[in-house]
C-alpha angles and dihedrals in degrees: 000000000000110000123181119176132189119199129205135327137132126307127316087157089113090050081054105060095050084057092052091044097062088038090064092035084058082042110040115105136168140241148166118237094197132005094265106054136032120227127189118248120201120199099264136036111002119191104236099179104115131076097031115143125204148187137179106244117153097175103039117113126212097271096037081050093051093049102053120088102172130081096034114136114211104245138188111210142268087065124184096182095177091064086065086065138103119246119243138181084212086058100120086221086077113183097332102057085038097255091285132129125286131184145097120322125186123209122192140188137195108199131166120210116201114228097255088080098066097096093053133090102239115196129182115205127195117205098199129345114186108243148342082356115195122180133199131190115198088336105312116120099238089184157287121274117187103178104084087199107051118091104231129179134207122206094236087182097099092047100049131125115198120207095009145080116295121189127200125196127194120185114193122194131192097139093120105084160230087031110156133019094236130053098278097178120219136253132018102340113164128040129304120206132198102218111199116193139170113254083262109053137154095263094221101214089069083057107117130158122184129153128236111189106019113175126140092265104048129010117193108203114190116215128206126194133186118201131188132207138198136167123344131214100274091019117142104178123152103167086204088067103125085201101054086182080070088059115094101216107195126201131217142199107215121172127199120200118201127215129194116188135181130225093278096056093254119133119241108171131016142176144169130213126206135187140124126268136205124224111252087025145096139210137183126225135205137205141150134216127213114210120185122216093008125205104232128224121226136126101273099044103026100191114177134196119205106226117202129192127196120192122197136193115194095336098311132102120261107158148008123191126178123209122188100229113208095188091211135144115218117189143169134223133169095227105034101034109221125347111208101202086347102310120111110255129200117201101234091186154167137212122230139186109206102235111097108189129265085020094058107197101330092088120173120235095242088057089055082045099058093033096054085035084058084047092047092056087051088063092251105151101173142047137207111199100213123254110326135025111299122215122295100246089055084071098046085051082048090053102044095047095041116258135153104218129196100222105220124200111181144020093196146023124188104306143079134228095258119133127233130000105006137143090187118148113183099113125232098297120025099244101035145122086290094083096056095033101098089048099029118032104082084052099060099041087053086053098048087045098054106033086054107029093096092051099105085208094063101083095161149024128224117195090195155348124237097340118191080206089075084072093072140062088228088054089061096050082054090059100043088063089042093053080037090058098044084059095049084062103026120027088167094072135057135219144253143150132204108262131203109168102054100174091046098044084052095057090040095057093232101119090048089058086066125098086212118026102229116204128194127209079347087186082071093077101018099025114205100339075081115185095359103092095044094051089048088063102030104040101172096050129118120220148212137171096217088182136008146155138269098260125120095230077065100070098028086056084062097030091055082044122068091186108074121080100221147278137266112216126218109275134341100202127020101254131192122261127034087081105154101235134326136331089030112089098191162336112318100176105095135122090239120032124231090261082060082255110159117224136214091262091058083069093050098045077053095057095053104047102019126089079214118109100243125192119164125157124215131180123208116257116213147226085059109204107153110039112142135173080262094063103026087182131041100215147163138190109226131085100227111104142150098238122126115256100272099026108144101235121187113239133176136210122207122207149141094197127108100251138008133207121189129202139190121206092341097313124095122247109171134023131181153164110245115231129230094255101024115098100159116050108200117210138166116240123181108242118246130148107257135077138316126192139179133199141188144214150204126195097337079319125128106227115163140005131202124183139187121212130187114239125218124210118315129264109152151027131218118208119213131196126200086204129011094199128063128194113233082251116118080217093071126077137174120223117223124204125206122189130178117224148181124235093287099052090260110147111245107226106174096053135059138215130188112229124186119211120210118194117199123170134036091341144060139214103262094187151319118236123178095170093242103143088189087063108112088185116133116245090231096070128093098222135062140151128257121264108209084352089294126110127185114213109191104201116186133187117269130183134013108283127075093233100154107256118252121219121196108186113186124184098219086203103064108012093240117143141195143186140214142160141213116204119221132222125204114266104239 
């Protein structure tokens, strides 16, 4: 093997370019995604959303699919079809699945490839299909795929027609229920790519980028590259040939040349790899690139590299793939937690479950951008997808805005949730993971590891979340060949799991399998001495809080003990599912509501983990049903209530400040000192309409304000956009805010009104979302009441021109309507 490497120097990104510019002109091939319009295909990943059709058919089966034709509904993916359904307290799902529809959905395709292509490897990849996914191309079962949450992929070569008319089928079955504990959608819900690739091709699984010496003068960042191979000009190969004399094997030179490029688009660091191939074979190939004064990756200060690979094969171009490259050094210690580039780094994280409203599952990108950007300002630095792997574009957005993410695999094992003596085996829901996970486990958690090892944000794995499984000593031997596994493709990142039964994990073993013991809602066993007891008798061990509570003895029990790595709070964002029991649809604890509200408690989760000065007042709401350890307070921000003039209401302040005064009605009523470890301040204030304010101080400094108002009746709205341009892009969406108020532009929370949105124009209404998780309403209508007064519209691009969108909101109530427009820029 011939290497030859190049460091450094000033730019040759423009050089570069003009490579990769002939590269895609010798590349570059056409195609016709129906039989009405012709799209371009470049070699790589194709986006295949458009032109699906689907229908809802449980008992159908290939060829009675094939033959209707009525009943299909033109779709763009990704498609959650479930969130279009009514709720319903007789939806098999129950309160887990949110009370919505479940069943077995069919998608179909009719695509036309041009002959050029027949000398290509044409792939199609699913990045997630919910759930007992099975494929067919032009009839031919390509295969069967459980997991709803694993990107998967089918060779469609052999099975090709060019030139001529190609049909793909999807069946998507969820019908056996209840299957999950949260709301998990149904059909083809995230993206679907065409990959098209020479014969000879990276294969991208084999992609892996670690670092060997990182310090702030020199980073060395070690590349690996697979590469397949099939037939060569002048091969003659049948692996059948009883004779292999009678086999011509041909060998090939190929070359990749590796490119490492900084923000700006210069290149810092370069090589270039050459060896010989043989057709129907594979190598790996290894390089590393020095970088001088490199540009680090964490949380607080996400730098990223583009990394960019060239095969060739005698001299011509065959493949080009990208990686995002985040140059970053994560390492753990048993006093000092993890050191990110050699500080010590406290996670500082949310749990998420991936639905978002009226989308479902099938979330755009730029909502996962404003909500983790939200999270961001709160001073969340980590996520922790729940409780399975997310979609791959969740990660790149990770990357790019700076978050450390626990990448977790599984929700279940093998066992239930039964106490005692039990060999039961039925997992924690009937229908669940636990029927695939002996055939199918080490499969998806290879997936999940290969697919995300070379994402800089990931920092961890978790095999599972409060699995009964922990409980056994089998269960520990389970885990032992899943961690096992984790280390065979990934020796860079260690292991956890979200534990439960800590004492019982302890005697099991389970928790000492781990490469990082993960304990959930930890106060449970230790109560609010936190972390303390278990290090004392387990001294070497490296901790987590996987999931915890609001309280504040939560996060002081990470912040007095340095070695812990960090929490996860439950949960980030209100999320559908996991309701309880009817009529609530779902869970209504999170820190964001579904209408990307935030609540109280986002001010107090700031105040704990933000350098902001941070005041924010909040008055206890009764009656009080629903109050969990996961929302120790039922508050509210707002100063209308029903009380009798007098009445001695409990209200909170939450700071961070050194010291809070608050004031009613201009005259101050309460003044204190804040304590180290006291970020909400409870008083009594008698209850009486008006104003209340609080303000705090720093230093003697006045830093921040926050004041209630009552409001009087309403007789207006305001409409709010997060963005007042949209791209021509059908990924990009705008987020309206309605909010009833009173003649002073006070919002009016004790009383709601129903508004209907009207979209006209090059876009369309995606969606209305309140965050009352009590509404039946179904998603697809244009109208919906307040929730607190406030109302979330979510607006997308639609069509083909750049006319400006047009927005008619009308308060049914009153009559009364407004207008507003988004402007729209030409997608480049």
């Amino acid at each position: 093997m011939n290497l030859r490497r190049r460091v450094g120097g000033p730019s040759s990104f423009f050089m570069i370019l003009k490579m990769e510019k002939y590269l895609l002109l010798g590349i570059c091939l056409f195609f016709s995604l129906n039989v009405k319009a012709q799209e371009s295909l470049f070699a790589g990943k194709n986006n295949f959303n458009n032109d699906w059709q689907f229908t809802l058919n449980e008992g159908a089966s290939l060829r009675g699919i094939h033959q209707l034709e009525e009943g299909w509904q033109q779709v763009q993916l990704p498609h959650d079809w479930s969130i279009g359904g009514e709720f319903s307290q007789i939806n098999e799902t129950g309160a887990g699945g949110g009370y919505l529809p479940a069943g077995i959905g069919w998608y179909r395709k009719v695509f036309r490839l041009e002959e050029q292509l027949k000398d290509n490897k044409i792939f199609i990849r699913f990045d997630g299909v919910f759930s007992n996914s099975e494929v067919w191309i032009n009839g031919h079962s390509l295969g069967q795929y459980p997991y709803g949450y694993s990107t998967f992929e089918y060779d469609l070569t052999p099975y090709l027609k060019f030139g001529k008319k190609n049909r793909i089928f999807v069946r998507a079955d969820n019908h056996r229920q209840p299957a999950s504990r949260w709301y998990t959608g149904a059909g083809i819900y995230r993206n679907t790519w065409l990959i098209v690739k020479e014969k000879t091709h990276f294969r991208e699984a084999d992609s892996f980028i670690t670092f060997g010496e990182v310090s702030a003068d020199q980073a060395v960042v070690h590349v690996q590259a697979g590469i397949v191979s099939n037939v060569f000009p002048g091969s003659d190969f049948q692996w059948w040939r009883k004779n292999p004399q009678a086999n011509t094997r041909v060998t090939s030179a190929f070359r990749v040349d590796f490119h490492l490029l900084d923000a700006m688009g210069n290149q810092v660091a370069s090589a270039t790899v050459e060896d010989s191939l043989k057709d129907f074979s594979s190598a790996k190939v290894n390089t590393s690139l020095w970088v001088d004064q490199p540009a680090l990756w964490s949380a607080a200060d996400p730098n990223l590299y583009q990394l960019q690979m060239i095969l060739h094969l005698e001299n011509q171009p065959m493949d080009t793939l990208h990686y995002s490259v985040g140059i970053r050094t994560v390492n753990f210690d048993v006093e000092k937690g993890m050191l990110v580039n050699g500080i010590p780094t406290q996670l500082k994280g949310g749990c998420l479950h991936q639905d978002a409203g009226p989308f479902g599952v099938a979330v755009p990108v730029e909502l996962w951008r404003y909500r983790l950007q939200n999270l961001k300002e709160m001073g969340c630095n980590a996520i922790r997808p729940s409780h399975h792997p997310f979609a791959p574009e969740f990660y790149a957005l990770c990357n790019e805005m700076g978050f450390y993410v626990m990448d977790e695999a599984f929700d279940e094992w093998k066992c239930g949730n039964h106490w005692g003596v039990t060999e039961d085996l039925s997992g924690k829901v009937p229908y669940g993971y636990h029927r695939h996970f002996e055939q199918w486990a080490e499969t998806d958690l290879r997936a999940m590891i290969l697919r995300d090892r070379n994402h800089p944000c990931v920092v961890m794995y978790s095999i599972g979340n409060e699995i009964p499984d922990q409980r056994k000593v089998e269960g520990a031997e389970t885990a032992k060949k899943l961690v096992a596994l984790c280390h065979q493709y990934d020796s860079t990142r260690l292991v956890t799991a979200g534990c439960d039964f800590v004492a019982e994990a302890n005697a099991s073993g389970f928790m000492d399998a781990l490469d990082i013991a993960g304990y959930n809602y930890v106060g449970r066993y230790t109560d609010r001495a936190m972390y303390q007891p278990e290090k004392a008798k387990y001294p070497n061990r490296l901790f987590v809080g996987t999931e915890t509570f609001h309280d504040e003895y939560y996060w002081s029990g990470v912040k007095h003990s340095p070695f812990v790595i960090g929490e996860f709070v439950w949960s980030g964002y209100d999320y559908l599912g996991e309701a309880g029991k009817w009529p609530k649809r779902g869970w209504d604890a999170g820190i964001i509501s579904m209408a990307e509200h935030n609540r109280p408690e986002y001010y107090l989760r700031k105040a704990y983990w933000s350098d902001e000065a941070v005041v924010r007042l909040a008055v206890e709401n009764y009656p009080n049903p629903d109050i969990t350890d996961w929302h120790p307070a039922n508050v509210i921000s707002h100063w209308n209530w029903k009380w009798k003039k007098g009445y001695l209401s409990n209200v909170f302040v939450y700071s961070n400040c050194d010291s809070i005064v608050v004031q009613q009605d201009g005259q101050n009523i309460y003044e204190a000192k804040r304590s180290t470890d006291q970020y909400q301040i409870p008083l009594k204030v008698h209850y009486k309409p008006g104003s209340l304010t609080a303000l705090a101080y720093n230093k003697g400094k006045l830093v921040g304000e926050h004041q209630l108002q009552t409001a009087g009746r309403p007789v207006d709205f305001s409409l709010k956009l997060n963005k007042e341009r949209l791209l021509a892009n059908s990924d990009d969406l705008a987020l309206l805010f309605i909010s009833l108020e009173d003649a002073e532009g006070i919002i009016v929370p004790d009383q709601e009104h129903r508004f209907q949105v009207k979209v006209k124009g090059s876009g369309k209404l995606l969606g209305l979302e309140s965050g009352d998780q009590y509404c039946h309403e179904s998603y697809t209508a244009n109208t919906k009441s307040t929730l607190n007064g406030r109302l979330t519209a979510f607006i997308g691009y639609e069509g083909k021109q750049a006319h400006p969108i047009e927005i008619e909101i009308t308060d049914i109530d009153n009559g009364k309507q407004k207008n507003i427009t988004i402007n729209i820029d030409q997608y480049l």
